[in-house]
N, CA, C and O atoms as CSV, one atom per row, in Angstrom:
chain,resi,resn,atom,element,x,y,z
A,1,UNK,N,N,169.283,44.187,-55.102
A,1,UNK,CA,C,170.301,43.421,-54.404
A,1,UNK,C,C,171.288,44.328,-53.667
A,1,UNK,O,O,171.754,43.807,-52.654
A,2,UNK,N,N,171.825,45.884,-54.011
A,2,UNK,CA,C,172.970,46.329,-53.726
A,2,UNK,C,C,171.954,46.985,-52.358
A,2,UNK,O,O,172.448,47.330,-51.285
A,3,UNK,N,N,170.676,47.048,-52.635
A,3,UNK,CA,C,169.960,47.639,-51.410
A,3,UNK,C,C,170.047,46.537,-50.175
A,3,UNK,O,O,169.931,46.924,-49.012
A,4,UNK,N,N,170.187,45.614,-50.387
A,4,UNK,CA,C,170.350,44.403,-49.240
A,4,UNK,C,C,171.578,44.397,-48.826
A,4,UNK,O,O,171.704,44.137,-47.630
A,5,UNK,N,N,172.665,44.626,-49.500
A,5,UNK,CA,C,173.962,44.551,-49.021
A,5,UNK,C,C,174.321,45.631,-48.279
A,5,UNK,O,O,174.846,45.611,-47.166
A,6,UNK,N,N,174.008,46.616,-48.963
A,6,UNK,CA,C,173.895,48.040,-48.114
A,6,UNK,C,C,173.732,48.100,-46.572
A,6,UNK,O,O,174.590,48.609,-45.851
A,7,UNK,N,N,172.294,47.415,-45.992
A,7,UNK,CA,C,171.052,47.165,-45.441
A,7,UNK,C,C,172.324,46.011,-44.205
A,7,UNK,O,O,172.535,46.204,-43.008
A,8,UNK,N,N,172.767,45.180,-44.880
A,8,UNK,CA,C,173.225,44.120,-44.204
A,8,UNK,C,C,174.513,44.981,-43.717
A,8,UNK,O,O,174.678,44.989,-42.497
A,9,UNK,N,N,175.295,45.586,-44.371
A,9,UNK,CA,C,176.943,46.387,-43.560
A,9,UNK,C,C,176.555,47.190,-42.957
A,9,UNK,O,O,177.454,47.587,-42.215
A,10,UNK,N,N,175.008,48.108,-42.716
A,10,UNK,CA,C,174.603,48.604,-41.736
A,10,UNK,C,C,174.284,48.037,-40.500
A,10,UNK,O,O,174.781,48.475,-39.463
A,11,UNK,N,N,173.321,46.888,-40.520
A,11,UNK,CA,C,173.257,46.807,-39.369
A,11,UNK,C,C,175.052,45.548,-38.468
A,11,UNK,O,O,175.393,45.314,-37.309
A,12,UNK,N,N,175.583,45.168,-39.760
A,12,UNK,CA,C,176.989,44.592,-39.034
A,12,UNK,C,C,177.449,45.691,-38.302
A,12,UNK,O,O,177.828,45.533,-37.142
A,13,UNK,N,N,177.466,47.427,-39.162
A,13,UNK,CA,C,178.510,48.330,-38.501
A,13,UNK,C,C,177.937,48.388,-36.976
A,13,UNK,O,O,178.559,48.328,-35.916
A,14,UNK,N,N,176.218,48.556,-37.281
A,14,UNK,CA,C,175.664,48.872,-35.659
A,14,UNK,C,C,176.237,48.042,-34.596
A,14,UNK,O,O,176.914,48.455,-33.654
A,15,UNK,N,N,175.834,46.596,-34.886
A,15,UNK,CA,C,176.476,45.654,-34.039
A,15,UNK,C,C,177.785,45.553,-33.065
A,15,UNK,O,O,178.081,45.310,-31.895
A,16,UNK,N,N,178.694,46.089,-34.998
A,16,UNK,CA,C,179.726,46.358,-34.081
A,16,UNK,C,C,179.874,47.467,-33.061
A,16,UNK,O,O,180.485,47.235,-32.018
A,17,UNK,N,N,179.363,48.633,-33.295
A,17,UNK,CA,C,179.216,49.605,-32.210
A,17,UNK,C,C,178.508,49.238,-31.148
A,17,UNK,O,O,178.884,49.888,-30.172
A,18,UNK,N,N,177.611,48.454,-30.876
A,18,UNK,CA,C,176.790,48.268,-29.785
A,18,UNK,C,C,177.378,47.271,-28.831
A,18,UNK,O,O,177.163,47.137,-27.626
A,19,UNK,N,N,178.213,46.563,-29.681
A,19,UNK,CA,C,179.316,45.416,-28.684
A,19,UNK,C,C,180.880,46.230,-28.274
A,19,UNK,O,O,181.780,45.677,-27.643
A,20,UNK,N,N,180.915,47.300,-28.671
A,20,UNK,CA,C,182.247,47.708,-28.269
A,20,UNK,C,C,182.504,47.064,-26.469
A,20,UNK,O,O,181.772,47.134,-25.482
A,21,UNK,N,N,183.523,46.614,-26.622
A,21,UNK,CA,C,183.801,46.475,-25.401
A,21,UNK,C,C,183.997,46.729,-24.132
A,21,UNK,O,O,183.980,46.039,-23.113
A,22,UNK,N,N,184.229,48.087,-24.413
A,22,UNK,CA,C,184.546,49.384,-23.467
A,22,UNK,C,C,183.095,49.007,-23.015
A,22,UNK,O,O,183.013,48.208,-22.082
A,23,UNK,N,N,181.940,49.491,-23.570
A,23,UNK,CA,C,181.120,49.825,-22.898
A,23,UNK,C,C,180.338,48.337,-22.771
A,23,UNK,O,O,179.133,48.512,-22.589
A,24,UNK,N,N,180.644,47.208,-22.810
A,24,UNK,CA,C,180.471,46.264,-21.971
A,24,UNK,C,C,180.697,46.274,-21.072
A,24,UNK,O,O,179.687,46.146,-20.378
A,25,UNK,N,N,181.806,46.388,-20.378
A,25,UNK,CA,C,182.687,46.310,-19.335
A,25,UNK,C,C,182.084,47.565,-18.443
A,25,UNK,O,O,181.826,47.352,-17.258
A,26,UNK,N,N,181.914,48.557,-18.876
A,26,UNK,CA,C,181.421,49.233,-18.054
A,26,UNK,C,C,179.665,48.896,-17.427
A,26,UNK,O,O,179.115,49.152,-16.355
A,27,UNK,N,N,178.988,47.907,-19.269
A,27,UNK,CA,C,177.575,48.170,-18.167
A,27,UNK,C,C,177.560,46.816,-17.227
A,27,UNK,O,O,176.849,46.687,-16.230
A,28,UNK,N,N,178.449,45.866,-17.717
A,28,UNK,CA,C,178.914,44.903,-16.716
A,28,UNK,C,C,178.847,45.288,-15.282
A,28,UNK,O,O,178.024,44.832,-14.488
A,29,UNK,N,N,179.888,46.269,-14.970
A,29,UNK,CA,C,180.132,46.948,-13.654
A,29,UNK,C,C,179.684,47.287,-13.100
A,29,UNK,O,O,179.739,47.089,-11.886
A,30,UNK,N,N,178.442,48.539,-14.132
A,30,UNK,CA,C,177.033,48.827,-13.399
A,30,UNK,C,C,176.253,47.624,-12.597
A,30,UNK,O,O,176.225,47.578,-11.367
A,31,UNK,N,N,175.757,46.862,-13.271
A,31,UNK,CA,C,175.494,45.478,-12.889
A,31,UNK,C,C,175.727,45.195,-11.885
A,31,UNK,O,O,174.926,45.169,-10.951
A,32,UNK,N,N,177.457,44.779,-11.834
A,32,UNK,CA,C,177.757,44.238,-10.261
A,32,UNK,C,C,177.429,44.626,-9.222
A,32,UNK,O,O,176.858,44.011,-8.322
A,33,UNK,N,N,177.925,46.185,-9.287
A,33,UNK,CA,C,178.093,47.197,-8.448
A,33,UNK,C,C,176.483,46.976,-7.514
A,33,UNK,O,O,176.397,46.914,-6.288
A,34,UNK,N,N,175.523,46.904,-8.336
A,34,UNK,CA,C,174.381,47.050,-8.145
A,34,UNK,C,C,173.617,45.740,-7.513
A,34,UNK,O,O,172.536,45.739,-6.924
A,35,UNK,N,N,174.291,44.867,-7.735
A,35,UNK,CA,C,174.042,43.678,-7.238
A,35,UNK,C,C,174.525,43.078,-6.263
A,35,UNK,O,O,173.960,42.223,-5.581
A,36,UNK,N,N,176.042,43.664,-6.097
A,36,UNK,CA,C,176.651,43.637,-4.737
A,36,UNK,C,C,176.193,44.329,-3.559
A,36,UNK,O,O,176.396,44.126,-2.362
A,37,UNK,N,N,175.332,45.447,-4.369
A,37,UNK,CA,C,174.881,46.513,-3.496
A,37,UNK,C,C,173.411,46.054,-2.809
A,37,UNK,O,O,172.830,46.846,-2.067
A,38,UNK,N,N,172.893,44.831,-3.078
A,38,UNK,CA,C,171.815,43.599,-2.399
A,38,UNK,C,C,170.977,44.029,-3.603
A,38,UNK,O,O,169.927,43.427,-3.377
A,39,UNK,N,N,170.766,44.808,-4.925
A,39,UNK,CA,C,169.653,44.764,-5.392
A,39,UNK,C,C,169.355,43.886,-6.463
A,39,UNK,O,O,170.145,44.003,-7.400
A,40,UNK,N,N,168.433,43.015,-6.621
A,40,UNK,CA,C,168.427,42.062,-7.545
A,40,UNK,C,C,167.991,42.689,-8.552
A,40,UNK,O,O,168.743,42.535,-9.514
A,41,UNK,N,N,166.667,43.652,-8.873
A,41,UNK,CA,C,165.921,44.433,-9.936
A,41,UNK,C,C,167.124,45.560,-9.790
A,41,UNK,O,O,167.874,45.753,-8.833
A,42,UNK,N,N,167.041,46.358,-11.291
A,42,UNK,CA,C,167.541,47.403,-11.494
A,42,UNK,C,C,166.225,48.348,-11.454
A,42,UNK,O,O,166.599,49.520,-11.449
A,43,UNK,N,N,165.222,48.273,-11.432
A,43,UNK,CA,C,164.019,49.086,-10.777
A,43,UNK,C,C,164.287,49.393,-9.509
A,43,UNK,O,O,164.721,50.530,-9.322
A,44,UNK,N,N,164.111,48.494,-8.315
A,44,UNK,CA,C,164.195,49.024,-7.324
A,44,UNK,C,C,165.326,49.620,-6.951
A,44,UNK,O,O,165.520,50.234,-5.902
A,45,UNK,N,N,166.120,49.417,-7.887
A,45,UNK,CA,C,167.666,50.433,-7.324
A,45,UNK,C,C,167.648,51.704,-7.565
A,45,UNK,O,O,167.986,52.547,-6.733
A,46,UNK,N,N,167.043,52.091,-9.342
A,46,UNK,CA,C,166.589,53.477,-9.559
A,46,UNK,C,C,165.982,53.992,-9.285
A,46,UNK,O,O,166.076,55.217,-9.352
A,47,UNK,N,N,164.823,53.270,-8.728
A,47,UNK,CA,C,163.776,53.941,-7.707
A,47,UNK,C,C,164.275,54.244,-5.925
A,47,UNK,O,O,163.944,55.270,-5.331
A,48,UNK,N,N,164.720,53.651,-5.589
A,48,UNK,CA,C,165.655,54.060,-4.284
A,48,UNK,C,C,166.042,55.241,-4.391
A,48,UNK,O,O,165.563,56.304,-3.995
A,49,UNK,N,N,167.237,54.902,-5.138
A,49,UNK,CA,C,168.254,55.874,-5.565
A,49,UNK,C,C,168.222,56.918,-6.393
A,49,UNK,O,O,169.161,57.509,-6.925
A,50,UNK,N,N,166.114,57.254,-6.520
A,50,UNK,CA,C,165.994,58.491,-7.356
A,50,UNK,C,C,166.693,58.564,-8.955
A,50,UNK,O,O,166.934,59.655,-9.472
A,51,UNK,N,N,166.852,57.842,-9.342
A,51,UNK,CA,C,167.486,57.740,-10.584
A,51,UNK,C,C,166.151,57.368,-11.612
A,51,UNK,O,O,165.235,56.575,-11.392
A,52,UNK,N,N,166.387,58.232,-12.803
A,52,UNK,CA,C,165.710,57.425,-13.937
A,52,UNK,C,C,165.469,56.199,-14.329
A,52,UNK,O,O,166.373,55.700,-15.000
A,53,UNK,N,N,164.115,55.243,-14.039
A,53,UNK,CA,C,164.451,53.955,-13.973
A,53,UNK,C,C,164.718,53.147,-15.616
A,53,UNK,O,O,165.192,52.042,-15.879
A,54,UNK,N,N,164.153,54.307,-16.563
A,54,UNK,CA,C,164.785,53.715,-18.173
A,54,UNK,C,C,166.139,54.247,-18.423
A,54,UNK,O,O,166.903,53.706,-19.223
A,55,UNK,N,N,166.411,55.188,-17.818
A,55,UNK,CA,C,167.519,55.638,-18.569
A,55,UNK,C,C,168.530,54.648,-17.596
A,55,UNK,O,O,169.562,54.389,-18.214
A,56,UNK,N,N,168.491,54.027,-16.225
A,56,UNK,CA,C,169.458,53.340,-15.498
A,56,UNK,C,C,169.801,52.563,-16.541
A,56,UNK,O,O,170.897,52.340,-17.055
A,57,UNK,N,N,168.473,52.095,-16.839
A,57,UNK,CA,C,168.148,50.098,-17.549
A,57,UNK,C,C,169.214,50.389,-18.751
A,57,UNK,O,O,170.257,49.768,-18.955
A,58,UNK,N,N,168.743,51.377,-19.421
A,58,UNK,CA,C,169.838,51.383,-20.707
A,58,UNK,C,C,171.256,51.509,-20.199
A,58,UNK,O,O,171.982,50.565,-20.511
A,59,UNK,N,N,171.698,52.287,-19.622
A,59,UNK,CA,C,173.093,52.256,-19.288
A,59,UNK,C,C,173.589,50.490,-18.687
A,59,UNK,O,O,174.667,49.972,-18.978
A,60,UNK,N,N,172.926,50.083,-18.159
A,60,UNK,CA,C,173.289,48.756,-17.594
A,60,UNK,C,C,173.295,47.652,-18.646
A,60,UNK,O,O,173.942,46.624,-18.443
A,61,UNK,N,N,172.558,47.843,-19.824
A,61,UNK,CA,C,172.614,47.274,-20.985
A,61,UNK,C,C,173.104,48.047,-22.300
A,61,UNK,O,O,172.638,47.863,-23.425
A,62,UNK,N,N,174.364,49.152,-21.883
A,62,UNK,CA,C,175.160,49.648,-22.727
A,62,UNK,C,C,174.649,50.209,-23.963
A,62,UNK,O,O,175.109,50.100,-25.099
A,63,UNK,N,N,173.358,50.985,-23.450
A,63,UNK,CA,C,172.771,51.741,-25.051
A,63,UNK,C,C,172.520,53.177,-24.636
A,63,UNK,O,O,171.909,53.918,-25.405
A,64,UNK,N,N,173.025,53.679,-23.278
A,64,UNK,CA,C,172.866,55.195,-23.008
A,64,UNK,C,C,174.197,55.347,-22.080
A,64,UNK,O,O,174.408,54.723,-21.040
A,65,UNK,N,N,174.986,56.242,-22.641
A,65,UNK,CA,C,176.304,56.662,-21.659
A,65,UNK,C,C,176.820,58.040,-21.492
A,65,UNK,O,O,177.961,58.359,-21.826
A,66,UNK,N,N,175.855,58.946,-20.907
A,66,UNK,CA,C,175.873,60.159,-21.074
A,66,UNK,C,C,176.716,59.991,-19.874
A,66,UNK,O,O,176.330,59.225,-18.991
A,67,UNK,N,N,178.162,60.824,-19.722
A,67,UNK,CA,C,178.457,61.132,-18.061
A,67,UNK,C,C,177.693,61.783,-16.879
A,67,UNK,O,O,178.078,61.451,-15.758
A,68,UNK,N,N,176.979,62.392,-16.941
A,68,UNK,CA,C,176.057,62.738,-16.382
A,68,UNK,C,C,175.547,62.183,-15.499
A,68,UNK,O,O,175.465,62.438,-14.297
A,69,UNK,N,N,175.036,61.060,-16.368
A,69,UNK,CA,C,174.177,59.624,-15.587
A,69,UNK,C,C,175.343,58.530,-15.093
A,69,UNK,O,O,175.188,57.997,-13.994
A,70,UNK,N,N,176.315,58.253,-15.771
A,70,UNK,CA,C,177.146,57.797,-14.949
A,70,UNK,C,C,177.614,58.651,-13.417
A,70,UNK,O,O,177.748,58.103,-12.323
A,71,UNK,N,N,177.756,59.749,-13.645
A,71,UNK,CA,C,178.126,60.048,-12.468
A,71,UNK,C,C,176.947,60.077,-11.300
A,71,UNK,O,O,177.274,60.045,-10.114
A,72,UNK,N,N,175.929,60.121,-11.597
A,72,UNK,CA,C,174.607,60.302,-10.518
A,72,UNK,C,C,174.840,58.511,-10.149
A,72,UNK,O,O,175.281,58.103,-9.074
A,73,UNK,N,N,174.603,58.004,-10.817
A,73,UNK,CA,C,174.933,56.140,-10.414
A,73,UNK,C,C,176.119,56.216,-9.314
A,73,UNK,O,O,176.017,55.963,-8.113
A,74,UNK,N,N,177.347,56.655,-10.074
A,74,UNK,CA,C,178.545,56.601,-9.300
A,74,UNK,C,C,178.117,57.029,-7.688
A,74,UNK,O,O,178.232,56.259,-6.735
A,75,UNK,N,N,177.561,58.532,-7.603
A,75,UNK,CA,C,177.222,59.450,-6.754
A,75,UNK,C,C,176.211,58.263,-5.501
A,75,UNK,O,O,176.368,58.223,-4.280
A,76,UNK,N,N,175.359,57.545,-6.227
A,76,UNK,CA,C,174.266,56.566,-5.560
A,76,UNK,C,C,174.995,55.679,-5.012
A,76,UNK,O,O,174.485,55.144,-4.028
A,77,UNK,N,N,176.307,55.240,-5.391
A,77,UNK,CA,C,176.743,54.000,-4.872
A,77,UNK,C,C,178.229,54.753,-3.958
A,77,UNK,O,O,179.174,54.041,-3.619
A,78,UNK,N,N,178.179,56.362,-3.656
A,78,UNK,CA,C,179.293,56.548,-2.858
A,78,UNK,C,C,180.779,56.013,-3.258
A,78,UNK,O,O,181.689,55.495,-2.611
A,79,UNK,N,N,180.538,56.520,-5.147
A,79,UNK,CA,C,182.143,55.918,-5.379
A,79,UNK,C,C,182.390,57.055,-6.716
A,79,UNK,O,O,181.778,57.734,-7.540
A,80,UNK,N,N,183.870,56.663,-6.206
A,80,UNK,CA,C,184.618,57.828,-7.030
A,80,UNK,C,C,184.723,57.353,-9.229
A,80,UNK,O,O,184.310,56.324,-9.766
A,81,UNK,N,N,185.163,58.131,-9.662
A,81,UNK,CA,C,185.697,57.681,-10.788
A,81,UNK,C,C,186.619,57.003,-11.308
A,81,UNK,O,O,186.646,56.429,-12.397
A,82,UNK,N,N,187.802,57.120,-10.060
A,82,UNK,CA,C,188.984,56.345,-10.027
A,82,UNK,C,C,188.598,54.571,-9.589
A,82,UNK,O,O,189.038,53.513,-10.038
A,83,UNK,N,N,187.595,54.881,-8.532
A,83,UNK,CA,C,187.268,53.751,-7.854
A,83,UNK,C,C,186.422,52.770,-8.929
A,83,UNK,O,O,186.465,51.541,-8.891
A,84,UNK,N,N,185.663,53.541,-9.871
A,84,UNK,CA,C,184.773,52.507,-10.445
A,84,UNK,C,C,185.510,52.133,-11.886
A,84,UNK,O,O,185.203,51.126,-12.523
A,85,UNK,N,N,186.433,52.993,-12.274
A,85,UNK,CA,C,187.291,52.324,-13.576
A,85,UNK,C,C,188.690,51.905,-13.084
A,85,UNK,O,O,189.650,52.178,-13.806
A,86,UNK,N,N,188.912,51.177,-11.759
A,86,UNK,CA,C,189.912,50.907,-11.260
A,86,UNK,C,C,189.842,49.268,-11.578
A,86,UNK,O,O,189.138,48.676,-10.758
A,87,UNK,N,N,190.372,48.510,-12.499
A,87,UNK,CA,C,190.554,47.599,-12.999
A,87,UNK,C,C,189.902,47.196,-14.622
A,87,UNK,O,O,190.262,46.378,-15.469
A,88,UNK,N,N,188.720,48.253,-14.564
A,88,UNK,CA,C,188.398,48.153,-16.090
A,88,UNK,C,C,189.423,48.320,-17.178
A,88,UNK,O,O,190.189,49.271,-17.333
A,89,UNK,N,N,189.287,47.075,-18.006
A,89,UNK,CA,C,190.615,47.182,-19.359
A,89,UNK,C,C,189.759,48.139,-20.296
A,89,UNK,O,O,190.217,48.521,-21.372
């Protein structure tokens, strides 16, 4: 039994890390950004835009946030750092 409870506050803690908000909001943005930008697939955007097309997908669904790759995205869409966390809470 204490192995199930264990088992169960693990995957709550994950959860909670995987919903942090911060990085909602940011893969939210990715999203927009990308959709404003006419592309409906996040394939054909990473493929355009030379970008990793798994590692995009995860960042846009908030499970990879290396700066790195944020900044090559940023770099693809001709925007600054100020510009893309300029209203993010």
């Amino acid at each position: 039994m204490d192995f199930a409870i264990n088992l169960l506050n693990m995957a709550t803690k994950k959860k909670k890390e995987l919903l942090d908000d911060r990085i909602v909001s940011i893969s939210k943005r990715l999203q927009k950004l990308r959709k404003d930008a006419g592309y409906t697939s996040y394939e054909n955007f990473a493929l355009e835009k030379e970008l990793p097309r798994v590692q995009y997908w995860r960042m846009e669904k908030g499970t990879n946030f290396q700066f790195k790759s944020l900044l090559q995205i940023l770099d693809a869409h001709e925007m600054t750092l100020e510009e893309f966390f300029k209203g993010l809470k």
